[in-house]
C-alpha positions as CSV (number, residue, x, y, z in Angstrom):
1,X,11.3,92.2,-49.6
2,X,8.6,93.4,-47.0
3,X,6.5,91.2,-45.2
4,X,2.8,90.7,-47.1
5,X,4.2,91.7,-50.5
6,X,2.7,88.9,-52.1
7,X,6.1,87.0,-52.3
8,X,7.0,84.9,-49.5
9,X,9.8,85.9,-47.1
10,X,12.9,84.6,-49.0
11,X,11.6,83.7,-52.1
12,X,13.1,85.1,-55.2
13,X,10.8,87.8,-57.4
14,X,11.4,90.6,-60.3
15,X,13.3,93.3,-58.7
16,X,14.4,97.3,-59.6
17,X,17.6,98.7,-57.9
18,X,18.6,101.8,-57.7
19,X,21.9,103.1,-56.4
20,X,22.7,106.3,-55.8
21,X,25.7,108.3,-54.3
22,X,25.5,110.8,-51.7
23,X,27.8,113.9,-53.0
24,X,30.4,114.4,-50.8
25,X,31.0,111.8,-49.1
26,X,31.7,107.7,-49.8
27,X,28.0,107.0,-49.3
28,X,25.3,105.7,-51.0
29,X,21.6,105.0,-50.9
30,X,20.4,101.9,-52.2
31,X,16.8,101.0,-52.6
32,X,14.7,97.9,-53.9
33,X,11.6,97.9,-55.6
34,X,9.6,94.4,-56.0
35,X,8.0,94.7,-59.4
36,X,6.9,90.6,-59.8
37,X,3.6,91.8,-60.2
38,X,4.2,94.4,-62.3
39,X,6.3,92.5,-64.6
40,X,3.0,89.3,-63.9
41,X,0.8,91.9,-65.5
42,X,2.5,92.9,-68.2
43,X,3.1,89.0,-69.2
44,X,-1.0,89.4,-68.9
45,X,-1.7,92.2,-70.8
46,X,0.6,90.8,-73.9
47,X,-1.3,87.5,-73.9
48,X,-4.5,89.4,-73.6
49,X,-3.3,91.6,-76.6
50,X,-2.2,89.0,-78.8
51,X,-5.7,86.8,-78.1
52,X,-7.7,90.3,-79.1
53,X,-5.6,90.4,-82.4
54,X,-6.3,87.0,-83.0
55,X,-10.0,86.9,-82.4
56,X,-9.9,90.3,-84.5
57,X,-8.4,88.5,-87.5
58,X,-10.8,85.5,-87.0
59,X,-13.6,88.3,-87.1
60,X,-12.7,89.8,-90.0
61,X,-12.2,86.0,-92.1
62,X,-16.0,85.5,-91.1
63,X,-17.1,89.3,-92.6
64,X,-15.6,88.2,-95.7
65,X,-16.7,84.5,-95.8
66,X,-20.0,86.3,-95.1
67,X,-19.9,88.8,-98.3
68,X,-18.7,86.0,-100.3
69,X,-21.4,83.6,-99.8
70,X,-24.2,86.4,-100.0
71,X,-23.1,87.0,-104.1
72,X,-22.4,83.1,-104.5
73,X,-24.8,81.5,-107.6
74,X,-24.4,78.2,-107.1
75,X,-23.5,75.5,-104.8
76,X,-19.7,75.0,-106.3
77,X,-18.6,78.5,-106.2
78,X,-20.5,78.5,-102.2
79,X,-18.3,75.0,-101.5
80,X,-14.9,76.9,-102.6
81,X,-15.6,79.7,-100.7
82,X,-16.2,77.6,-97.3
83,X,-13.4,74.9,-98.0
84,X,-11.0,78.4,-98.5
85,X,-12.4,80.6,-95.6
86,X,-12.4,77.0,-93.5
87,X,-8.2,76.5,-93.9
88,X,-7.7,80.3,-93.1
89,X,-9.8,79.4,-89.8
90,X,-8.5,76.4,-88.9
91,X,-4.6,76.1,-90.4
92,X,-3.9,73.4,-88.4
93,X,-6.8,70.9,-89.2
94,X,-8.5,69.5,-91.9
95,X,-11.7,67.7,-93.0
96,X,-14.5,68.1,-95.6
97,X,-17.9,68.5,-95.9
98,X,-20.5,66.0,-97.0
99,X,-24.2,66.7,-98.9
100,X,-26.9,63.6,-98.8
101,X,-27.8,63.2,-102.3
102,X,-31.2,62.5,-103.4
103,X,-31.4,59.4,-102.5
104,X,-31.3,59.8,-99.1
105,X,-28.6,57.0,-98.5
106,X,-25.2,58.1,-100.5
107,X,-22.9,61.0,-99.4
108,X,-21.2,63.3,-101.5
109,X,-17.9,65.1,-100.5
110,X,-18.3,68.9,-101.7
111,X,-15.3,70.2,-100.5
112,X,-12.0,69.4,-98.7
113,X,-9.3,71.9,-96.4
114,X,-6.0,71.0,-95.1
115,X,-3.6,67.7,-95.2
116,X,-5.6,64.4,-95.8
């Protein structure tokens, strides 16, 4: 490794070798190429990809959770759509949501998503 590479002196990295023989003779040229930070940004760029798509579906989930609600009548057909568009959002957790009745002092549970 060269000196200032980013690696230091010693250490171990990503490397490409190439061998080649010199016709005629019993010779060859060997050469390495330290590619750790190629092969750091391409780890990068895969994460980076994968978060895009994921944010990408997330966007799309709201769009239609959006569209949904707009043509909802009344508050049971809104409640499904948010406790359905919720779990897609949020696989991993669940929970409900709660409305204050009228009276001001008793909760009602309108809808539910995920494992109790």
């Amino acid at each position: 490794m060269k000196h200032g590479s980013g690696a230091a002196k010693g250490s171990t990295g990503d490397m490409y070798l190439t061998i080649a023989s010199i016709p005629g003779t019993r010779k060859s040229v060997v050469s390495f190429l330290d590619i750790t930070e190629r092969k750091q940004a391409e780890q990068e760029l895969r994460r980076s990809h994968a978060e895009l798509e994921q944010r990408s579906y997330e966007i799309s989930l709201l769009n239609e959770m959006l569209n949904l609600l707009q043509v909802c009548g009344t508050g049971d057909e809104t409640y499904y759509v948010l406790g359905n568009y919720i779990q897609k959002l949020f696989p991993s957790d669940s929970g409900c949501l709660y409305l204050l009745k009228d009276s001001k002092t008793t909760l009602e549970i309108v809808c539910t998503w995920g494992d109790p």
